[in-house]
DOKE-565171 format. One line per field, with one value per residue (C-alpha): residue number from 1; residue in one letter; chain; x, y, z. Coordinates in Angstrom, 2 decimals. Example, Ala and Ser with C-alpha at 12.3 -4.5 7.8 and 13.67 -1.06 7.14 Angstrom:
pos	(1,2)
code	(A,S)
unit	(A,A)
px	(12.30,13.67)
py	(-4.50,-1.06)
pz	(7.80,7.14)
This chain:
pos	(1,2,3,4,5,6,7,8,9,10,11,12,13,14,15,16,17,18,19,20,21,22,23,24,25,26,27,28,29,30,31,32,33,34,35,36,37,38,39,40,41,42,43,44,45,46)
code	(X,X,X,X,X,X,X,X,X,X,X,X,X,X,X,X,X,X,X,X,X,X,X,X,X,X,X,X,X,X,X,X,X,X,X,X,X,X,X,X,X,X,X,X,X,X)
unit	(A,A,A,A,A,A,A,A,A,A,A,A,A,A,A,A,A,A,A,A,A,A,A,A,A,A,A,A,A,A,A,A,A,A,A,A,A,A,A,A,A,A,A,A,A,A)
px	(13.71,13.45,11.15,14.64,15.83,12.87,13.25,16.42,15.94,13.10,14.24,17.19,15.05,13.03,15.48,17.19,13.43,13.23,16.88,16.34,12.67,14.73,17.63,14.98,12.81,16.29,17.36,13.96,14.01,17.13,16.17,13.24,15.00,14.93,12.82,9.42,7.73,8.62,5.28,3.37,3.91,2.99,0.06,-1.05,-0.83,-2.29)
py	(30.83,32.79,35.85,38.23,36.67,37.60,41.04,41.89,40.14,42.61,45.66,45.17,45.20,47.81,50.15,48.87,50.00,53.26,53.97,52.85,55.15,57.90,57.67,57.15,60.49,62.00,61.31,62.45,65.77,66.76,65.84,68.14,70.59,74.46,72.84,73.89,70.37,71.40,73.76,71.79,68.88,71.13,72.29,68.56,67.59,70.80)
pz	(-115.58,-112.21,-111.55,-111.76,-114.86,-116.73,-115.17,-116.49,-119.44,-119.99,-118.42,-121.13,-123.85,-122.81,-122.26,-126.13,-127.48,-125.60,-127.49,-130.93,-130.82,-129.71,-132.17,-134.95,-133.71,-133.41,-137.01,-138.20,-136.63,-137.21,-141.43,-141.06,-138.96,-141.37,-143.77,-144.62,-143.77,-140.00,-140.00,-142.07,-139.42,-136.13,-138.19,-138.79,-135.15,-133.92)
């Protein structure tokens, strides 16, 4: 396997990760979203 294989083997992959994170994060909010866990959640972080 060449240098630039392995690049866009990876780069693929990465870019697969970034999207499921964000459609998972995007799901979750949008459950939360008008409920009262949403405050309870910033307090927690804060």
């Amino acid at each position: 396997m060449q240098f630039t294989d392995y690049i866009a083997v990876n780069t693929f992959r990465n870019v697969l990760d970034i999207a499921l994170v964000f459609i998972i994060v995007y799901v979750v909010l949008k459950l939360l979203r008008g409920t009262r866990a949403v405050p309870t959640v910033v307090g927690l972080i804060l």
